[in-house]
Kinemage of the C-alpha trace (Angstrom):
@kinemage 1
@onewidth
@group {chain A} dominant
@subgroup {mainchain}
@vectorlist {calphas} color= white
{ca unk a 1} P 180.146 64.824 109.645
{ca unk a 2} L 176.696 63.250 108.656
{ca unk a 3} L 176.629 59.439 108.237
{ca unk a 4} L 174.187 58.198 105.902
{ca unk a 5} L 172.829 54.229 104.955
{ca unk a 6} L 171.499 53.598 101.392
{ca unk a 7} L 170.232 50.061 100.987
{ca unk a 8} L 169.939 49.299 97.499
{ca unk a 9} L 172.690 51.379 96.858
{ca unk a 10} L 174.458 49.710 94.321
{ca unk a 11} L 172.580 51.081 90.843
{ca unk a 12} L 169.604 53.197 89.913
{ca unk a 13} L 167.897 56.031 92.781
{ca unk a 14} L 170.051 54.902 95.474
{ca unk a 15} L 173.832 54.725 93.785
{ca unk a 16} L 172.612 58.729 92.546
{ca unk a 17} L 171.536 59.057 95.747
{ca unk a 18} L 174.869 58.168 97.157
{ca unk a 19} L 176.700 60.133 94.606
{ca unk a 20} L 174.705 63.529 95.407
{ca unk a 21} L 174.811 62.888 99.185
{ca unk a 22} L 178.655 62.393 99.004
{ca unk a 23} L 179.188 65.420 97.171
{ca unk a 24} L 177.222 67.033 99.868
{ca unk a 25} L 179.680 65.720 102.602
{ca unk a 26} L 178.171 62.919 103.930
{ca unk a 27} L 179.918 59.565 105.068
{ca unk a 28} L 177.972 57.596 102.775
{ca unk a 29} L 177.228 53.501 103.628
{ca unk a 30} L 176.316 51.929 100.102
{ca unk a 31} L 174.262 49.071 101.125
{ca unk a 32} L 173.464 45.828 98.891
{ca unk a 33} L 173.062 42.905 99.134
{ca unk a 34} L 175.080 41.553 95.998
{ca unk a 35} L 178.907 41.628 97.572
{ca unk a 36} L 180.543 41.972 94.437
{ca unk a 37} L 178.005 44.277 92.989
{ca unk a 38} L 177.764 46.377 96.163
{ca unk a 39} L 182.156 46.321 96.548
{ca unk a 40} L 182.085 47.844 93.074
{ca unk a 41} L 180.025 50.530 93.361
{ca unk a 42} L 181.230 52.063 96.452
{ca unk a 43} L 184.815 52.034 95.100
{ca unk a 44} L 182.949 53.850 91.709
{ca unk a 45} L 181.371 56.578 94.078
{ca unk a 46} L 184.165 56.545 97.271
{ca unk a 47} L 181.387 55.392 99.428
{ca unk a 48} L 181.657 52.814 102.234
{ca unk a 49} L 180.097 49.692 101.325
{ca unk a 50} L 178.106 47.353 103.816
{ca unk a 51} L 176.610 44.007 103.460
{ca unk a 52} L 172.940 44.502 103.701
{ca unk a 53} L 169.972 42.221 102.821
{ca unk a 54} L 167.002 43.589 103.903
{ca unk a 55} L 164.995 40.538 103.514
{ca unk a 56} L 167.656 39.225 106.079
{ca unk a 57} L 167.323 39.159 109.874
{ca unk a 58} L 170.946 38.067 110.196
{ca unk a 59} L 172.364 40.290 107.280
{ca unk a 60} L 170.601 43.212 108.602
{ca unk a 61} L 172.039 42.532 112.090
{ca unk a 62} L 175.746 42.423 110.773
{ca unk a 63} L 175.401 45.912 109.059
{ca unk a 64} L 173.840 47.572 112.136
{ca unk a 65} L 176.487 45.715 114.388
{ca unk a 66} L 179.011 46.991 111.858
{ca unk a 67} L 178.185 50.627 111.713
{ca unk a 68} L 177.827 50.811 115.048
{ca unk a 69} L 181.482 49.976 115.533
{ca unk a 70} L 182.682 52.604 113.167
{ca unk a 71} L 180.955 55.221 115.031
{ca unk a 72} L 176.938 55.280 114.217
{ca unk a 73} L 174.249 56.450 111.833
{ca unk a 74} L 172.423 59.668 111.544
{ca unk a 75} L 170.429 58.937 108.150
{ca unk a 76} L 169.363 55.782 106.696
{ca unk a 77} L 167.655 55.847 103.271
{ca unk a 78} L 165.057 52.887 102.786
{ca unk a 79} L 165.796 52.536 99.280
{ca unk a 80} L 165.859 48.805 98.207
{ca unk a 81} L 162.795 47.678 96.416
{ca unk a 82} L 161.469 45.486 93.971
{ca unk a 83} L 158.441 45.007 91.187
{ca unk a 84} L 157.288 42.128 89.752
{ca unk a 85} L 157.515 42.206 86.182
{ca unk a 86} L 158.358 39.556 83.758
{ca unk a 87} L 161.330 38.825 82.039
{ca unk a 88} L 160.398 40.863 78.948
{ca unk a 89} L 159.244 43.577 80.823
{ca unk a 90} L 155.493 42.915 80.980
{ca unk a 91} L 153.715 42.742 84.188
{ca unk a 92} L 152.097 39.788 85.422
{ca unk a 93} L 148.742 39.159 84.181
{ca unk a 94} L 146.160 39.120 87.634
{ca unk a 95} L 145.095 35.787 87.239
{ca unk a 96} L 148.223 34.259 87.299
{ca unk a 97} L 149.099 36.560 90.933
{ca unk a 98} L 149.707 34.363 93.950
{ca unk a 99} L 149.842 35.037 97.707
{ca unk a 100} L 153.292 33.928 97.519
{ca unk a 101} L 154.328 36.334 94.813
{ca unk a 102} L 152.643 39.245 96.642
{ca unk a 103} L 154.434 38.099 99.886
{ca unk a 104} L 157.696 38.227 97.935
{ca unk a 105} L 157.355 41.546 97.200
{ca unk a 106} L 156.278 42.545 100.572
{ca unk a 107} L 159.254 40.820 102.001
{ca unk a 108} L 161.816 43.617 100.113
{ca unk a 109} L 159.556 46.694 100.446
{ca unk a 110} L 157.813 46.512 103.297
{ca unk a 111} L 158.663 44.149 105.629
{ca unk a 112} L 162.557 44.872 104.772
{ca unk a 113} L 161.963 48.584 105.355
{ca unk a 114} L 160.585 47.701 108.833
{ca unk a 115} L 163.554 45.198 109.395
{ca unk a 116} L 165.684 47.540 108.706
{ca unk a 117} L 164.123 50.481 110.956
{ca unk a 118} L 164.219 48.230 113.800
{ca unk a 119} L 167.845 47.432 113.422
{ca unk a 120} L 169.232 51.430 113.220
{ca unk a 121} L 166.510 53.046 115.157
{ca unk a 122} L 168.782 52.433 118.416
{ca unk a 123} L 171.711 53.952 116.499
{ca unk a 124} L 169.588 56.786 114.781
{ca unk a 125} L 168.390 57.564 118.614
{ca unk a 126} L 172.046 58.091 119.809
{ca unk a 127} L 172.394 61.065 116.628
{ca unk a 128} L 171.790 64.678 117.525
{ca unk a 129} L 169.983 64.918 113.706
{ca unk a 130} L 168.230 61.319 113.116
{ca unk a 131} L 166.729 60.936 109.633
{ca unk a 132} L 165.118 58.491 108.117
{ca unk a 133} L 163.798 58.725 104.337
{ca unk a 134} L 161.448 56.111 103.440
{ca unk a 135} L 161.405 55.665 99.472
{ca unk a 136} L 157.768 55.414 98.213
{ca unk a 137} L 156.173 55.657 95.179
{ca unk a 138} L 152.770 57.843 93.479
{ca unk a 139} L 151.279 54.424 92.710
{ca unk a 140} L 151.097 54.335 96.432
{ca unk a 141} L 147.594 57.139 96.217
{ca unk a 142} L 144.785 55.227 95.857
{ca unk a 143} L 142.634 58.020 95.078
{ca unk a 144} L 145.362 58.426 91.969
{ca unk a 145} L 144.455 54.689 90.958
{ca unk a 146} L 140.992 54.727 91.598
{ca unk a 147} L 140.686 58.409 89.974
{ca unk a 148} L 139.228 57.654 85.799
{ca unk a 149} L 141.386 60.859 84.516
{ca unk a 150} L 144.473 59.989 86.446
{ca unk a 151} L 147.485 59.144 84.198
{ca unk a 152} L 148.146 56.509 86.825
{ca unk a 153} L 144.905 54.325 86.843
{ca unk a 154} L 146.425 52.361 84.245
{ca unk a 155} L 148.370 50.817 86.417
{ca unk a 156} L 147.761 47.145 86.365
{ca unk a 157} L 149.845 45.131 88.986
{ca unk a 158} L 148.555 44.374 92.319
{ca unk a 159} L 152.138 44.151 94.692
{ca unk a 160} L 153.851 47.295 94.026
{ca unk a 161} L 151.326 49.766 94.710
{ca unk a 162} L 149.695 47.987 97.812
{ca unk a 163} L 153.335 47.569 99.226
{ca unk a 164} L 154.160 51.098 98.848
{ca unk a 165} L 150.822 52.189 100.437
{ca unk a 166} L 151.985 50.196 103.130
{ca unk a 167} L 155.179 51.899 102.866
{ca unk a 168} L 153.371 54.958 103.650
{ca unk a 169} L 151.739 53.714 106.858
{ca unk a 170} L 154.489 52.498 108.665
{ca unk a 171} L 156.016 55.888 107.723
{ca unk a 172} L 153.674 57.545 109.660
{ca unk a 173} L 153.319 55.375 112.394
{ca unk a 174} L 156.899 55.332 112.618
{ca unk a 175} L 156.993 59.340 113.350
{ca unk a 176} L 154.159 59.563 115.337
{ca unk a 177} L 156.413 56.473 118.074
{ca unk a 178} L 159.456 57.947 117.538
{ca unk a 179} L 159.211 62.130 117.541
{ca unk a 180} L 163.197 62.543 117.792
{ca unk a 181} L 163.475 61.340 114.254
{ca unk a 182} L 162.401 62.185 111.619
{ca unk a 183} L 161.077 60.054 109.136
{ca unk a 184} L 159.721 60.793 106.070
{ca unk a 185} L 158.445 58.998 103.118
{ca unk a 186} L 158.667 60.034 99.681
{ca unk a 187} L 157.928 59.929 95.570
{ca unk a 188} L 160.720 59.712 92.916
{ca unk a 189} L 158.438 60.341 90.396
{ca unk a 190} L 158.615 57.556 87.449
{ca unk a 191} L 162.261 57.190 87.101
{ca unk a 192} L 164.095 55.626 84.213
{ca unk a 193} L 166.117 52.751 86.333
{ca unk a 194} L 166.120 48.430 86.143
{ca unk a 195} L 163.009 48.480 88.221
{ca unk a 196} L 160.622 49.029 85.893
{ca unk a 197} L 163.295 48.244 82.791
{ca unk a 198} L 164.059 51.958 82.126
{ca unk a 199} L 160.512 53.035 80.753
{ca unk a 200} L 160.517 56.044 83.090
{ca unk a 201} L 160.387 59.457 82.111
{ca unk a 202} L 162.834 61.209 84.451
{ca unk a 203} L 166.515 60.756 84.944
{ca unk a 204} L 168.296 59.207 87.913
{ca unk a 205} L 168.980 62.836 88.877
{ca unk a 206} L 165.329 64.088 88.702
{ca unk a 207} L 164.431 61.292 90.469
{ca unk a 208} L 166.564 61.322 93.478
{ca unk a 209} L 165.512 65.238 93.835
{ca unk a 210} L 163.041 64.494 96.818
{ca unk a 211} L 165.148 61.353 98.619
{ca unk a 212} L 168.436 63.769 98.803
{ca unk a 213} L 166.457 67.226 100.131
{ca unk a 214} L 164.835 64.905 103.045
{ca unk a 215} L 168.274 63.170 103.650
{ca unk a 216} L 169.636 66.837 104.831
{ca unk a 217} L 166.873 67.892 106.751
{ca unk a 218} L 167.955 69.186 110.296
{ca unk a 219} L 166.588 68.251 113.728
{ca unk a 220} L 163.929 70.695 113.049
{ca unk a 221} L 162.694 69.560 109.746
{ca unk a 222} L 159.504 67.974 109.137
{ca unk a 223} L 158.429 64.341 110.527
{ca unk a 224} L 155.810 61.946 109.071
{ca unk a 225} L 154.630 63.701 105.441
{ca unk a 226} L 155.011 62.901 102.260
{ca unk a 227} L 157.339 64.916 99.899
{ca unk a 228} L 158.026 64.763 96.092
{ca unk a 229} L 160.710 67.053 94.013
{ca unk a 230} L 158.081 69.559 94.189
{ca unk a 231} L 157.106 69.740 97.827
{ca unk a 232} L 154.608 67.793 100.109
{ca unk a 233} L 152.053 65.674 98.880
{ca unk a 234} L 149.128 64.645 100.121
{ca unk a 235} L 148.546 61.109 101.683
């Protein structure tokens, strides 16, 4: 039996993530770090739920420390994330951007990714099949946001895209220290969820595609690329 760890798991690409993944057989950890929120989707999909704040040292901690005692990990799905938008929608104007505002959004998808990594890595390392999918984004390609005739240049906040490129390095540093895993990053694709206040063009479904192929990868599977519904991509 495969035991998987969503964080974020409690709406959007990583409660379909934890549907699809159940109904392939996995033991399925819903992480969040809303209790009530979190309690109530697990009991929706049948998954375990686990208290998990990945900006968090201590909450992080507690849900290794936990899952460890019910027997271990063999996936974990770095799913939580956040972008800044404003409460209508918009996205915030550049001059009004602050260190502080960047940092915040670092501290979720970033620095909570590598928080988290740190904390399962010695229970991934104990699995015969260690995963670990990484959830990116396309804004993450510079060359896409630099490129005049991509669809994505228009693009204009400054957090998300430079935390998910970051994303993408510590994916691949990640691999290349730790070759018994494997750890991969990918692209939903622009996904209709509360992250970006449902303007995306695929469903929950389409966009979970990628995250739930490279959750059931074997020991043999492929380490430190980048994947989308279609394939691999191109860093």
């Amino acid at each position: 039996m495969t035991t998987t760890l969503i964080t974020g798991a409690n709406k959007g690409l990583g409660f379909e993530a934890a549907r699809r993944l159940l109904a392939a057989g996995h033991t399925v950890y819903a992480g969040a770090r809303d209790a009530e929120r979190g309690r109530a989707a697990a009991e929706r999909l049948g998954a375990r739920f686990v208290l998990l704040d990945v900006t968090d040292d201590a909450s992080v901690a507690a849900a290794a420390k936990a899952i460890e005692a019910e027997g271990g990990l063999d996936v974990l799905v770095n799913n939580a994330g956040v972008e800044p938008r404003k409460a209508d929608g918009g996205f915030v104007p550049f001059a009004e951007v602050t260190a502080d505002s960047v940092r915040a959004v670092f501290e979720t998808n970033v620095f909570g990714q590598v928080r988290t990594l740190q904390a399962f890595l010695p229970l991934l390392e104990r699995s015969t099949a260690p995963v670990v999918v990484n959830v990116s984004s396309g804004l993450s390609l510079t060359r896409e946001l630099a490129d005049p005739e991509s669809p994505t240049r228009f693009y204009p906040d400054l957090a998300y895209p430079s935390s998910k490129a970051a994303v993408n390095m510590l994916t691949v540093q990640y691999a290349k220290a730790f070759p018994g895993v494997r750890i991969n990053a990918v692209d939903p694709g622009f996904t209709a969820t509360d992250l970006n206040h449902h303007a995306g063009t695929q469903t929950v479904e389409e966009g979970t595609e990628a995250i739930v192929r490279l959750a059931q990868i074997g020991a043999d599977g492929p380490t430190g690329g980048f994947f989308d519904a279609n394939g691999p991509l191109g860093w």
